[in-house]
C-alpha positions in Angstrom: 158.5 64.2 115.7 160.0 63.6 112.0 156.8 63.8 109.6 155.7 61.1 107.9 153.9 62.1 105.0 151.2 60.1 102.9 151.0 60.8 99.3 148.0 59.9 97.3 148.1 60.7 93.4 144.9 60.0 91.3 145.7 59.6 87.9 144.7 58.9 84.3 146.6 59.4 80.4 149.3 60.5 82.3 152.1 58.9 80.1 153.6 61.9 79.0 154.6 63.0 82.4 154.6 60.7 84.7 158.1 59.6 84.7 158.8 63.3 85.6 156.5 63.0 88.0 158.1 60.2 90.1 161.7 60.8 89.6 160.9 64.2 91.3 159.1 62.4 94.2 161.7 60.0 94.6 164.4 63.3 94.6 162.8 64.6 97.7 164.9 65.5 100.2 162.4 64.8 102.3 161.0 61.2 101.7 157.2 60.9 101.8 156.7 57.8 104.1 154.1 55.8 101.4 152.8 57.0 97.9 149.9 55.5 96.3 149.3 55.8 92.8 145.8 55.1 91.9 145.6 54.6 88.2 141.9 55.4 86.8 141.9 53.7 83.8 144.3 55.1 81.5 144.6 53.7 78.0 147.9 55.3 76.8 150.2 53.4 79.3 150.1 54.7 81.8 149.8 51.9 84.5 152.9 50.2 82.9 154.8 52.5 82.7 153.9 53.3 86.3 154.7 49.6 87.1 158.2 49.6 85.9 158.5 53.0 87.6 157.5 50.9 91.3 160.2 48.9 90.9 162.8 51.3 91.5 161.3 53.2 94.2 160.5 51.5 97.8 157.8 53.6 98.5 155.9 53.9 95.8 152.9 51.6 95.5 150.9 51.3 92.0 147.4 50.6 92.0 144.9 50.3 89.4 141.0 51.5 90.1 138.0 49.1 89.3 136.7 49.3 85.7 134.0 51.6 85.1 131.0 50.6 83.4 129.8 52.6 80.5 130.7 55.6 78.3 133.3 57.9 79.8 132.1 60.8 80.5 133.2 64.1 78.6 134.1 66.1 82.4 135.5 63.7 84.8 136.3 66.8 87.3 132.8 67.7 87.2 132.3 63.8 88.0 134.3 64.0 90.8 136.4 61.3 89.5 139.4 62.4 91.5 137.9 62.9 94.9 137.1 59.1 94.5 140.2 57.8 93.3 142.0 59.9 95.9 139.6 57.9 98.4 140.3 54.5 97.4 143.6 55.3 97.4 143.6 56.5 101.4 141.6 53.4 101.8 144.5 50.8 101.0 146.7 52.1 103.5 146.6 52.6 107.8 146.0 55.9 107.4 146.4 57.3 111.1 149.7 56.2 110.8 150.7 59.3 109.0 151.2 62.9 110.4 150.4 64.6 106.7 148.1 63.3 103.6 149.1 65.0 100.5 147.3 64.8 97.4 149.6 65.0 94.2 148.6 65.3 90.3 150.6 62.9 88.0 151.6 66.5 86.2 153.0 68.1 88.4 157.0 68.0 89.2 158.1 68.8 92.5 161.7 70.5 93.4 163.8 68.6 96.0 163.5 70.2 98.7 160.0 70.8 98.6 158.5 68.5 100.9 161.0 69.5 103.2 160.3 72.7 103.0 156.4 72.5 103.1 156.5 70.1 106.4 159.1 73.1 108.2 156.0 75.4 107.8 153.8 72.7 109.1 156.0 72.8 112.6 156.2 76.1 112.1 152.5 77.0 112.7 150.2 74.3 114.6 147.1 75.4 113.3 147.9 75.3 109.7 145.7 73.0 108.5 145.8 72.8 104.4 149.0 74.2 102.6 150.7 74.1 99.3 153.3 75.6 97.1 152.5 77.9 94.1 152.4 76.2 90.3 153.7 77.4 87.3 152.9 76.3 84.0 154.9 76.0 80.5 154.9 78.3 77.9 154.5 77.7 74.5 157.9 80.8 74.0 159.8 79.1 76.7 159.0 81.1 79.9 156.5 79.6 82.9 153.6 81.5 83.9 152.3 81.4 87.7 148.9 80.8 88.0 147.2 83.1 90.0 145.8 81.9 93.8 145.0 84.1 96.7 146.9 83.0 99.7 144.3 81.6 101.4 143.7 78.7 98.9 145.5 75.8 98.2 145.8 74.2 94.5 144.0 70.6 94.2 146.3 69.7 92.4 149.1 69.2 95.2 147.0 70.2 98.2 148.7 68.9 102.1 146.8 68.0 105.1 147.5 67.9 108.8 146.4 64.9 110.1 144.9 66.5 112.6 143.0 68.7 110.1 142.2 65.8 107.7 140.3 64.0 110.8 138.4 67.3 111.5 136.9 67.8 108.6 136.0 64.4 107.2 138.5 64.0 105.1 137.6 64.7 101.5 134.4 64.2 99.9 133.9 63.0 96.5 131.4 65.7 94.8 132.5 68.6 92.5 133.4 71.6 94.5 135.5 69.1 96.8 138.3 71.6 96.9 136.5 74.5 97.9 134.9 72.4 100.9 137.2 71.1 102.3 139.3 74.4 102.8 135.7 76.3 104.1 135.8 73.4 106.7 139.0 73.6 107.7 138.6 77.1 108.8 135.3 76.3 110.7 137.5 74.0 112.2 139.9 76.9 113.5 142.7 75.9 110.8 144.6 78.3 108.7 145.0 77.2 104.7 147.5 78.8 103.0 149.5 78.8 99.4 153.2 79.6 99.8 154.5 81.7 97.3 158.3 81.0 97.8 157.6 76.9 97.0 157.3 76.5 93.2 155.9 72.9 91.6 155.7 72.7 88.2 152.5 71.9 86.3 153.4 69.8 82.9 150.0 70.1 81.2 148.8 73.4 81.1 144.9 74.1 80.0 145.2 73.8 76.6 142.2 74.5 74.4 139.2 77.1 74.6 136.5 74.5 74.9 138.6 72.6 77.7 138.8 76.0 79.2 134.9 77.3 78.7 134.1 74.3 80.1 136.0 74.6 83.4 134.9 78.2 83.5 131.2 76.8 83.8 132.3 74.2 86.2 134.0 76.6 88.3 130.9 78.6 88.5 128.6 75.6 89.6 131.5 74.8 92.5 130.8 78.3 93.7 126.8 77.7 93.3 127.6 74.4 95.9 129.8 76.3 97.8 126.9 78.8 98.7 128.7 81.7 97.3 126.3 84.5 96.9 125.7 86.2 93.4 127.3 89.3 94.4 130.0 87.5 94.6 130.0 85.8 92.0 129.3 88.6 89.5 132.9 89.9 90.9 134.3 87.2 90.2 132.8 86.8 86.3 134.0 90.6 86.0 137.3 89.5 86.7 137.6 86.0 84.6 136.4 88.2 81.9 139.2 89.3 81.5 141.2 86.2 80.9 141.2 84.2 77.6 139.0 83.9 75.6 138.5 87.3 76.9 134.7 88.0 77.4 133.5 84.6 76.9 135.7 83.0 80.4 133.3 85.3 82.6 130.3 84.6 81.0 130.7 80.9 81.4 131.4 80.9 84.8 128.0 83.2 85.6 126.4 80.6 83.5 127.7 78.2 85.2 126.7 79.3 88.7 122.9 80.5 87.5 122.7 77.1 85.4 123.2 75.2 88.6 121.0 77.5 90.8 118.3 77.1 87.8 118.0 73.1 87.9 118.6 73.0 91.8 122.1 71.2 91.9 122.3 70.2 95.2 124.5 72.6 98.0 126.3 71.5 100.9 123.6 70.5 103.3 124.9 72.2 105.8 123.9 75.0 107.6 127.2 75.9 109.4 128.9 75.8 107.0 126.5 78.0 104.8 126.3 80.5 107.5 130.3 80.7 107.6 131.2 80.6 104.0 129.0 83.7 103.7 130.1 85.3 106.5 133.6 84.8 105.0 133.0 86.5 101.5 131.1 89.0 102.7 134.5 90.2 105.0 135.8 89.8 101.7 133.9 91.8 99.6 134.4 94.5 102.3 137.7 94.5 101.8 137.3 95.0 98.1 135.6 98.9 99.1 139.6 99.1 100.1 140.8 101.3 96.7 142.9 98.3 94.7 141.6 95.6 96.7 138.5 94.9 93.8 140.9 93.5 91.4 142.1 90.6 94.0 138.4 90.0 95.4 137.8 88.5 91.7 140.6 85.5 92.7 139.8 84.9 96.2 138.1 81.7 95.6 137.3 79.0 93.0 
């Protein structure tokens, strides 16, 4: 059966890429059967330019979320605002209709054949449930550098679903942490989720300054407190961001992150299951790490 993918793409002050963006999408050698662009209330133009952009590509539908009310806030990931933009997204189109649901930031340029490439895999394995490519970002000397991801995670940022999969676990819920979830459910479902190193997309904006970054490390850490990761874990994991920039201060705001979250009771998954599996699951991987060489990739194995 030809695959008819459905591609979702929450955005906002995307101006600066967007046109990349959707020339790429419309490149595909591999057409995706609808794509919804949800604007979230850009104000550098990015909904116009968006709307000139629909004109010249048949699938491509533009539209704009519902004003919010009140002061933005400073962390709209932490807000979840994507989850929900995604959602209203899915919710203007016949969703069942489609064999895949593919979410896709407006930064990130595919290559031609890559939705081609990513639904062959798809046929290829029945039970793979969540997949993407691997991202590299920009340099400021010229050269890209991959971010790092343990194959058994998929990047939010162009994350593909079965249908099938999609259905199983409740498609995707709008809380921080959403990406984590999904993929811990999708497993408990008896899905495989998997990052393909051999299908590049490139990500146009790059993290750019060491507050933006701090922050996300602390937001990270409070995903893994929702995710019921356990502190053992977690202190891996700190040792390891540690050593990313700002060198010292990346680690320590991820543990603060996690213990801040534990400390005023942010609220977990209720969910037993899925407690009892997700800790099942890292402590197989913190065995693993015993393995000489293997402590070094326990510190990436999930965000």
């Amino acid at each position: 059966m030809q695959p008819r993918v459905l591609i979702i793409s929450p955005v906002r002050n995307e101006a600066a890429h967007i046109e990349r963006v959707v020339r790429a999408v419309a490149a595909q050698e591999l057409a995706p059967a609808a794509w919804v662009v949800v604007d979230d209330g850009s104000d550098d133009g990015t909904l116009e330019l968006l709307r000139e952009l629909e004109q010249s590509v048949p699938f491509l539908t533009v539209l704009a979320a519902p004003a919010s009310t009140g002061p933005a806030p400073r962390d709209r990931l932490k807000r979840a605002a994507a989850p929900r933009t995604f959602n209203r997204g899915l919710a203007s189109v016949d969703g069942p209709s489609f064999t895949h649901v593919m979410k896709l930031d407006g930064d990130v340029e595919l290559p031609p054949e890559y939705l081609r490439r990513l639904m062959e895999r798809f046929d290829a394995d029945p039970l793979l449930g969540i997949a993407c490519g691997d991202l590299v970002e920009p340099q400021a000397d010229g050269t890209v550098r991959r971010i790092p991801i343990p194959p058994h995670h998929v990047h939010g940022a162009l994350k593909c679903y079965s249908r099938t999969c999609f259905d199983a676990i409740g498609g995707v819920q709008e809380r921080l942490g959403w990406d984590t979830i999904d993929e811990t459910y999708a497993r408990m479902r008896g899905f495989t989720t998997r990052s393909f190193a051999d299908l590049v997309g490139l990500h146009l904006r790059p993290l750019g300054s060491a507050d933006g970054t701090i922050r996300g490390r602390a937001r990270h850490g409070e995903c893994a407190w929702i995710a019921h990761f356990g502190l053992a874990w977690v202190s891996l994991r700190a040792v390891k961001i540690a050593r990313s920039r700002p060198v010292g201060l990346s680690g320590l705001a991820f543990l603060y992150g996690y213990l801040r979250a534990a400390a005023t009771r942010t609220e977990r998954v209720p969910d037993r299951e899925f407690r009892r599996f997700a800790r099942r699951e890292l402590r197989a991987r913190m065995r693993r790490a015993v393995v000489p060489g293997a402590l070094a990739r326990a510190g990436s194995d999930a965000t």
